[in-house]
N, C-alpha and C positions, 0 to 999 in steps of 0.2 A: 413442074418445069425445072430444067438445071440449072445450080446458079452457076455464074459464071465465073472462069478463072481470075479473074482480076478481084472481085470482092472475095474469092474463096482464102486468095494469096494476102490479102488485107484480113484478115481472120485469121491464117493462122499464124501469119509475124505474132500478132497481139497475144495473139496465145502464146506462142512460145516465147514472150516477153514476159508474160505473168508465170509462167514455170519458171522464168529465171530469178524473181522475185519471194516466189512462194515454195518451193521444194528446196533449192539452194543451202536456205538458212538448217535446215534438220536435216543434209547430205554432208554442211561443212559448217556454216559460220556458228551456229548457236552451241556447238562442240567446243570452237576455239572461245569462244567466248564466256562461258560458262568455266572452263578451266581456268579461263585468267582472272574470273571473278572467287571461283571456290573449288578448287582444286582436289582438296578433302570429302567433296561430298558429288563429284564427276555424275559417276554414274546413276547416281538415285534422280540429281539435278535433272541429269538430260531424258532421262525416262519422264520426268513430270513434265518440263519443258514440251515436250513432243504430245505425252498420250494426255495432258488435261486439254488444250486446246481441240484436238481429236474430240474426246468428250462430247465437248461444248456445242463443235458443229453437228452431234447429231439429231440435237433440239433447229438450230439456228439455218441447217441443211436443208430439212425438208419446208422447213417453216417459210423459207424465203421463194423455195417452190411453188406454195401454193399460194402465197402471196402476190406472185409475180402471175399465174392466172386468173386472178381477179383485177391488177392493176388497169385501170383507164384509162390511164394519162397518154398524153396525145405523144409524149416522148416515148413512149411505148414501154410496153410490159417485161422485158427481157432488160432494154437496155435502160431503166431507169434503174435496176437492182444492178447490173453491171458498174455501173455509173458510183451506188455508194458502196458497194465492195472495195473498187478500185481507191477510192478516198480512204479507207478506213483501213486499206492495208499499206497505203502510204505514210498514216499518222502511225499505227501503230511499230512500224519497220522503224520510223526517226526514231521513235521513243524506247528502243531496244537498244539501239548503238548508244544511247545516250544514260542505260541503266547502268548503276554501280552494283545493285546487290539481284540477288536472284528472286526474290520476290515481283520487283516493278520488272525484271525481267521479261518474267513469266505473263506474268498480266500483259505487258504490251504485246509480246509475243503472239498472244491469246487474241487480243482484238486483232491482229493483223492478219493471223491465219481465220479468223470469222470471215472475212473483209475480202479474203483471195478464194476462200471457199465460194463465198458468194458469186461472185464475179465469174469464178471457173465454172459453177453449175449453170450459170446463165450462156455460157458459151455453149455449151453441150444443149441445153433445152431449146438454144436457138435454130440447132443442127436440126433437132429432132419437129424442130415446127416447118422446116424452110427446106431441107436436105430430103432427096428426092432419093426410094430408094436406090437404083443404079446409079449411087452416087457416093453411096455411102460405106463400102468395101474402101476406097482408094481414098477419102477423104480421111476416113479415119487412119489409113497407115498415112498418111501426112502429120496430122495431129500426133498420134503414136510418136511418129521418129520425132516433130518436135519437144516433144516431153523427155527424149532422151538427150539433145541438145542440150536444151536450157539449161538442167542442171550445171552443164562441165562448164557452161558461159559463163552461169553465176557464179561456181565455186572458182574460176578463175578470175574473176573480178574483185572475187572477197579476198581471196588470198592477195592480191597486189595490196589490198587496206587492213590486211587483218593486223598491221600497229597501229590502225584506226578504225575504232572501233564504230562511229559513228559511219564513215564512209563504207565500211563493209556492208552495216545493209540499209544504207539511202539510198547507194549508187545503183544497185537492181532492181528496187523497191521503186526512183524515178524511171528507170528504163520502162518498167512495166507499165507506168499510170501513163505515158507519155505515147508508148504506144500504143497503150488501151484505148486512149481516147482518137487513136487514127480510126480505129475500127468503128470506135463510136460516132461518129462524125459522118460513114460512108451506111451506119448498118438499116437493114431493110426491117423494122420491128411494127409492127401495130399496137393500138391497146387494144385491151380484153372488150369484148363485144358488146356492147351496150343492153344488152338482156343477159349478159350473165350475171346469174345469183351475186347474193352480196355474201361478205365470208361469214361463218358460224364456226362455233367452238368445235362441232361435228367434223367439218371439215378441213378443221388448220388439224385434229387429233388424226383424220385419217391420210394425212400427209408422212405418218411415221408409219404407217402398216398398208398391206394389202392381203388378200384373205391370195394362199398358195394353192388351193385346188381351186380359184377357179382363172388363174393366170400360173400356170404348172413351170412354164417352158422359161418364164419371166424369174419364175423363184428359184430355177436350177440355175440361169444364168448369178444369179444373186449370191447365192453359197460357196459357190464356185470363184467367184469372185472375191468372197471375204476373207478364203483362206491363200488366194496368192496376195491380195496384197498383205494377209497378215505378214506371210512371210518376208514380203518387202520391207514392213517397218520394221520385224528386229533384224532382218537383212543392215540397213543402213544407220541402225539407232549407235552402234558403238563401233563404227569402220574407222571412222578418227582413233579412237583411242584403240582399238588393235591392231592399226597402222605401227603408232607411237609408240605401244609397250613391245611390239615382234621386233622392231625395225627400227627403232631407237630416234624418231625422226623429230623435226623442229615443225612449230606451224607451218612456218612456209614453205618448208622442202614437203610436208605433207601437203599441203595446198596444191604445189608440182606436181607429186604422186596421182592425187586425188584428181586431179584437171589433166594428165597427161592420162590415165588411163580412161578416163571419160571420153578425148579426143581420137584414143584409139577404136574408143569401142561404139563413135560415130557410125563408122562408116557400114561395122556390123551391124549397128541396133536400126540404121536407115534401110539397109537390105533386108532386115526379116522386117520391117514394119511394114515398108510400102510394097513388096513383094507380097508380103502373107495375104496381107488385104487385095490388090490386084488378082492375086490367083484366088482366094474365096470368093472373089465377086463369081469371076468367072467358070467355075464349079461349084458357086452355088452351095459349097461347105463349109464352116466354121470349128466344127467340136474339134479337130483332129489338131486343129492349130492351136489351142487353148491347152490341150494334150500335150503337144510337144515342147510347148512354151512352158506349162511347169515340170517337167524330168530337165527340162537343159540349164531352167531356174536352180533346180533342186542341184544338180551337179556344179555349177560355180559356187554354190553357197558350200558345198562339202570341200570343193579345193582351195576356197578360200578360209574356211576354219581351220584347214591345217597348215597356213605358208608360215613358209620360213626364210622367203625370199622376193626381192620386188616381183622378179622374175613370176614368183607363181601366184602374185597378187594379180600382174595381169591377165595370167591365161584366166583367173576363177570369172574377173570382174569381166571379161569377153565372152566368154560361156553365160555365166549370168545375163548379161544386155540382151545376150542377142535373144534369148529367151525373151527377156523383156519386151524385145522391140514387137518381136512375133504377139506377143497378148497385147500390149497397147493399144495395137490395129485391131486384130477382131474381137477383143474384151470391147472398143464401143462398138464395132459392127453388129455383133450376137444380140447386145445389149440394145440398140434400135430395133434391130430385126426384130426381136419377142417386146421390144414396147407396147403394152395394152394400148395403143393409139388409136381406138374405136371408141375409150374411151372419153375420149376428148380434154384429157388430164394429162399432158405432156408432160408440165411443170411439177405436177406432184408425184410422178412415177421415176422422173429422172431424180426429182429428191432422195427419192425412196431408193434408187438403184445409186446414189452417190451415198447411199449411207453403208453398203458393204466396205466400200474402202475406209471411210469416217470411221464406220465403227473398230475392224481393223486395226487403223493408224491410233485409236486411243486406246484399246487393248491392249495393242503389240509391245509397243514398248515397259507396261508393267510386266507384263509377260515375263518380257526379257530381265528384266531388275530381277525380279524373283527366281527365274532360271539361274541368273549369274550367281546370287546371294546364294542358291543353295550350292552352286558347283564351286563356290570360295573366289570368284572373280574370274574364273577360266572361260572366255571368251567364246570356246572350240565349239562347243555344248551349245548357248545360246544357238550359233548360225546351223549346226545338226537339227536340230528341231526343227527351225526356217526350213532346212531344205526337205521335212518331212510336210506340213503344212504345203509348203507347195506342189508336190507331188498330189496331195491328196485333192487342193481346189482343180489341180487342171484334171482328175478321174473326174470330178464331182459334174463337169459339165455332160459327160454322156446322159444323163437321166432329161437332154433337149433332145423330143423328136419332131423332124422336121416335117411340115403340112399341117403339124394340127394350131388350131386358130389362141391367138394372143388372150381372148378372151373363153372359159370355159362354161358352160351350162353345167350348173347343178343341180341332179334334181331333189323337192324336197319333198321331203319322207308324208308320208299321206301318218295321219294319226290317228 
């Protein structure tokens, strides 16, 4: 059955509240702030800043998955994990504005991105229990364009506070909890069944893997995936600071920068998202759009490592989105479509398929340290590589053929 547009539209404010909360901070705030804490040691800082928390959720990711299909409780199994995500990336968002040194930084940093990871995979799992497929092309370019919003919301909120370091991230961090709990308040969730299994160590371990010849179409979605968003983390890891060294800019005139080409690149990253999805629904294809979405990624990343100009800051960051907005949409559409959901394990396959970008975003950015460290701090190199990495996740999706079933028969060998 369809849900309807009134709770759909209450789902995805909430979401694109918790994008303003949770990407924001490693797009703009936790740059400026890290600088004004330790300036001498910028880039190593915001590399560990970024990729330990990454890390973390790739135990904390799947784990809350499959937890969240065993939950019973009568508040239901989706929105009780929703519920202490959204707390836990409120405490830890205070306690970041409130850090002096980089260490309690990083730590609170850490719980909050635990806390919003949680919370966001429970929004997606929700999809994936309740979202009917001819529903799910056009819902997801909703979701999409709002994950390109949110950012420029947040980074334009941070920038008004960023002489206050505290307000920079309570104020997105409240916005998020505040309209989290609208959704939660209105959402359709059950508990887990009253004859499902109770959890075993078997089970929270097979929350991190799934065997790829016998869900094929699921693990090419998955690889394909790991290597655009690699490229988005070192994409966004040092934008701040190669803003500041090309273009000689102050936080806040960077904050400008940073939220005015975001505002521009609205209205692109809304057209390729909720278009791309509309028309996949409607032909029924996805690989070509996953295609085009990393060569157009790959091409803002290459005109953006060589500006020399605001000017060609905006055309790369517009090429780039719009790319973007095109994969946001059918990266989940692809992604539900080859969901093993015969399996009757929603929660722990949507862990599993949020750990490409997880793993991704905690890689990416050592990556990037180490690429810098050996090119002597030249910026150019790191986003070359990004734009090689993305070219290669959106090829990586052809090895999806369409018709053959989510789940695969093995046979096993007679001995």
């Amino acid at each position: 059955m369809k849900l309807r547009k009134g709770y759909l539209s209450v789902l995805i404010l909430s979401y694109c509240a918790l994008y303003v909360a949770w990407i924001a901070p490693t797009a703009f705030s936790l740059a400026i702030r890290i600088e004004q804490i330790a300036p001498d040691i910028k880039d190593t800082a915001i590399a560990i800043a970024v990729g330990a928390p990454s890390l973390i959720v790739l135990v904390t990711g799947p784990l809350v998955g499959v937890l969240s299909d065993k939950t019973r409780l009568r508040f239901g199994r989706r929105r009780t994990w929703m519920l202490a995500g959204m707390l836990m990336g409120l405490l830890g968002s205070v306690l970041v504005g409130l850090s002096e040194n980089i260490g309690l930084l990083i730590a609170a940093w850490t719980l909050a991105f635990i806390g919003y990871t949680a919370a966001g995979g429970m929004f997606v799992t929700h999809l994936g229990d309740k979202l009917p497929e001819q529903q799910r092309g056009k819902v997801a370019g909703f979701t999409g364009a709002v994950t390109q919003i949110a950012p420029v919301v947040g980074v334009a909120i941070a920038g008004a506070f960023s002489a206050m370091p505290l307000a920079m991230f309570a104020a997105p961090s409240a916005i998020a909890f505040i309209l989290g709990l609208a959704f939660i308040v209105v959402m359709k969730d059950d508990p887990a069944p009253a004859d499902s299994s109770k959890i075993n160590f078997r089970q929270l371990v097979q929350g991190f893997y799934f065997n790829p010849r016998r869900h094929p179409d699921f693990a090419w979605v998955w690889i394909s995936r790991f290597f655009i968003f690699l490229a988005l983390s070192i994409m966004s890891l040092y934008t701040v600071y190669l803003l500041g060294d090309r273009l000689a800019l102050e936080p806040g005139a960077l904050a400008g920068l940073v939220a005015t080409g975001g505002l521009l690149g609205i209205g692109v990253a809304i057209t390729g998202s909720i278009l791309s999805g509309a028309i996949s629904d409607r032909i029924r294809r996805r690989k070509p759009f996953i295609v085009i979405a990393g060569i157009l990624l790959a091409g803002g990343l290459v005109v953006t490592a060589t500006l020399t100009s605001i000017t060609q800051f905006y055309i790369g960051s517009l090429v780039a989105v719009f790319g973007v907005g095109i994969f946001g949409a059918i990266d989940q559409a692809i992604g539900l479509d080859t969901l093993p959901s015969d399996q009757g394990q929603n929660g722990r396959f949507l862990g599993i398929f949020n750990l490409a970008n997880q793993l991704a975003q905690g890689v990416g950015p050592f990556l990037a340290a180490a690429i810098l460290s050996l090119l002597g701090g030249d910026y150019t190199g790191v986003y070359i590589v990004a734009a090689a990495f993305a070219v290669v996740g959106g090829l990586l999706v052809l090895g999806v053929r369409p018709g053959r079933p989510t789940t695969v028969s093995i046979p096993v060998p007679k001995i």
